[in-house]
BALOBA-1460 file (C-alpha; in Angstrom, 3 decimals):
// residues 83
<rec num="1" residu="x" x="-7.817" y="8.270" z="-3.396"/>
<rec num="2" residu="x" x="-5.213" y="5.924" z="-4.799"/>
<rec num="3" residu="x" x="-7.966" y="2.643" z="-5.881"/>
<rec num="4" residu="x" x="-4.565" y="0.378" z="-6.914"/>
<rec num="5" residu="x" x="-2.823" y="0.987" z="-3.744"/>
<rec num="6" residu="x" x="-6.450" y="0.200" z="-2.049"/>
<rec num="7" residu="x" x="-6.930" y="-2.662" z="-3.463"/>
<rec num="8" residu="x" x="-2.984" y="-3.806" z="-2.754"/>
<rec num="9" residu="x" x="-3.747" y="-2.963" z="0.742"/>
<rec num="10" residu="x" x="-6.896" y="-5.301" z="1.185"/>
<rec num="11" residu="x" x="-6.177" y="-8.060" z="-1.029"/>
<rec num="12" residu="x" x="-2.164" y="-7.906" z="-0.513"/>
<rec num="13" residu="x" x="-2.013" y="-6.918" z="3.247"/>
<rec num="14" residu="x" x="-5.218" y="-8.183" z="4.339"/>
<rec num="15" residu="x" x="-6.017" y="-11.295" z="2.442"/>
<rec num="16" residu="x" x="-9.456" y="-10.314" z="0.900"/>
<rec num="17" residu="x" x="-10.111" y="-11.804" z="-2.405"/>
<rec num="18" residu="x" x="-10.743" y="-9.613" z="-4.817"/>
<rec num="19" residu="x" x="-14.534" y="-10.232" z="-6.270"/>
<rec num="20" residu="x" x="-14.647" y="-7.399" z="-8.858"/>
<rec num="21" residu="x" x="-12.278" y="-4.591" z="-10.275"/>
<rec num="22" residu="x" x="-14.734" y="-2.979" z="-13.145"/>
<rec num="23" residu="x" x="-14.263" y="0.000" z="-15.417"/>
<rec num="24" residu="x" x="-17.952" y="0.465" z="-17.187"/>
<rec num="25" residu="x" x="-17.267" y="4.010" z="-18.542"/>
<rec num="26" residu="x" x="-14.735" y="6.904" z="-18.702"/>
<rec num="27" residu="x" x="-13.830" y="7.948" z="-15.526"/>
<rec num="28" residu="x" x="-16.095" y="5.187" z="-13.238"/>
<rec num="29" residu="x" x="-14.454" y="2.505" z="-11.676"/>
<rec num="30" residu="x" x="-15.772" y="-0.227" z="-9.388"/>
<rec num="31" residu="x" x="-13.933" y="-2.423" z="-7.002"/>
<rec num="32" residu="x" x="-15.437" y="-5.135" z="-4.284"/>
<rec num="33" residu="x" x="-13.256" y="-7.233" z="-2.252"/>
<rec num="34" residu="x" x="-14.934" y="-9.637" z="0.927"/>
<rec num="35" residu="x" x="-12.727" y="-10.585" z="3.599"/>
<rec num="36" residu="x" x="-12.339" y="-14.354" z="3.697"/>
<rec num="37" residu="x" x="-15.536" y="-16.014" z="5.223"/>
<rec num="38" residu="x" x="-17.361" y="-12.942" z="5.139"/>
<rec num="39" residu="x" x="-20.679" y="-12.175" z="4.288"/>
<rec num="40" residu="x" x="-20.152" y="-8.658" z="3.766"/>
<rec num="41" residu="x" x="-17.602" y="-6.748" z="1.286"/>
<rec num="42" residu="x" x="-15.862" y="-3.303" z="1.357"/>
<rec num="43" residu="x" x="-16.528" y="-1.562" z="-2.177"/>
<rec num="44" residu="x" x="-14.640" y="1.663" z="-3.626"/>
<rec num="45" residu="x" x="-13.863" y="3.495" z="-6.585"/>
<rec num="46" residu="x" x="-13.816" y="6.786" z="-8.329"/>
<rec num="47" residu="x" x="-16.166" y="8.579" z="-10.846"/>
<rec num="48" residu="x" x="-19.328" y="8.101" z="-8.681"/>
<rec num="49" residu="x" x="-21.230" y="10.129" z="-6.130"/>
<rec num="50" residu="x" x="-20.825" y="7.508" z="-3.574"/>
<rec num="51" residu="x" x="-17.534" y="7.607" z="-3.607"/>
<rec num="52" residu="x" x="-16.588" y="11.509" z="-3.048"/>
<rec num="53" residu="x" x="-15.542" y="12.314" z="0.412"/>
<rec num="54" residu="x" x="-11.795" y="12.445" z="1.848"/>
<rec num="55" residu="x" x="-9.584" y="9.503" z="1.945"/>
<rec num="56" residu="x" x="-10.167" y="7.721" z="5.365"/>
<rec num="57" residu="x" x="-12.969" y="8.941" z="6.497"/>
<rec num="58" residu="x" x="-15.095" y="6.244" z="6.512"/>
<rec num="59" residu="x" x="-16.976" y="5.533" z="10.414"/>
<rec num="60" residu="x" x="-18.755" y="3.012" z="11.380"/>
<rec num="61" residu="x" x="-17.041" y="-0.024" z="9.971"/>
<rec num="62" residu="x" x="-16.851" y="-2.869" z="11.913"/>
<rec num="63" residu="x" x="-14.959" y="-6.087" z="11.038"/>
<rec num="64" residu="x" x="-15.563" y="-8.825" z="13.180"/>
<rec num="65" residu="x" x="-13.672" y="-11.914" z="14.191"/>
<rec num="66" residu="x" x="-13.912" y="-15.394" z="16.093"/>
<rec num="67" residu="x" x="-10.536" y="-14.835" z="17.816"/>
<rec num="68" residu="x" x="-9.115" y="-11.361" z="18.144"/>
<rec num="69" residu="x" x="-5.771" y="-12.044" z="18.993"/>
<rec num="70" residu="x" x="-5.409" y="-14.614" z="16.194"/>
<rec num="71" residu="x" x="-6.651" y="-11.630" z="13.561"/>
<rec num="72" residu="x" x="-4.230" y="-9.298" z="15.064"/>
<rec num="73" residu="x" x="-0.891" y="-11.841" z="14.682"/>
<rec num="74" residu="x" x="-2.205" y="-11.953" z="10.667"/>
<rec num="75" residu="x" x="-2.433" y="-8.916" z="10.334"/>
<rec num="76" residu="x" x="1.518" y="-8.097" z="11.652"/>
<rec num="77" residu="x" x="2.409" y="-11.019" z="9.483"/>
<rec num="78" residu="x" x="0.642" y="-9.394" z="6.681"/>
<rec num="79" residu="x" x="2.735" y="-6.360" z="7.224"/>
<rec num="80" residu="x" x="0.230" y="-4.256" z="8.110"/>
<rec num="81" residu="x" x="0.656" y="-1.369" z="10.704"/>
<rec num="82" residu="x" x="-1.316" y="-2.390" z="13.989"/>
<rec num="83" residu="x" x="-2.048" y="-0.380" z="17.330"/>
């Protein structure tokens, strides 16, 4: 619900680059970020359809990595909050 604290979160915390951060009308904004080395990005924003549903609740996603433990250790050194 909060895109700016999103985008902190993946680009800050996670180390995605951040590809595109677009407002094309009142009320519509656009954001794309793609993990680095990835073929595939993560895209959000507010104002459209495909956006509505409730903070979080995205299934499915899948992130992959060569070396799990290695992604883990970045991702505590990034600050972020790990199981």
């Amino acid at each position: 619900s909060d895109v700016d604290r999103a985008i902190g979160f993946y680009a800050d915390q996670l180390g995605f680059t951040l590809n595109h951060d677009v407002q094309p009308s009142e009320g519509v904004r656009v954001v794309q970020l793609t993990p680095q080395g990835s073929g595939c990005s993560v895209g959000f924003g507010t104002g459209l359809d495909v956006y509505a549903g409730e903070p979080g609740s995205v299934r499915g996603l899948h992130l992959v990595v060569e070396d799990l433990t290695e992604a883990r250790a970045e991702l505590l050194r990034r600050g972020v909050e790990v199981g």
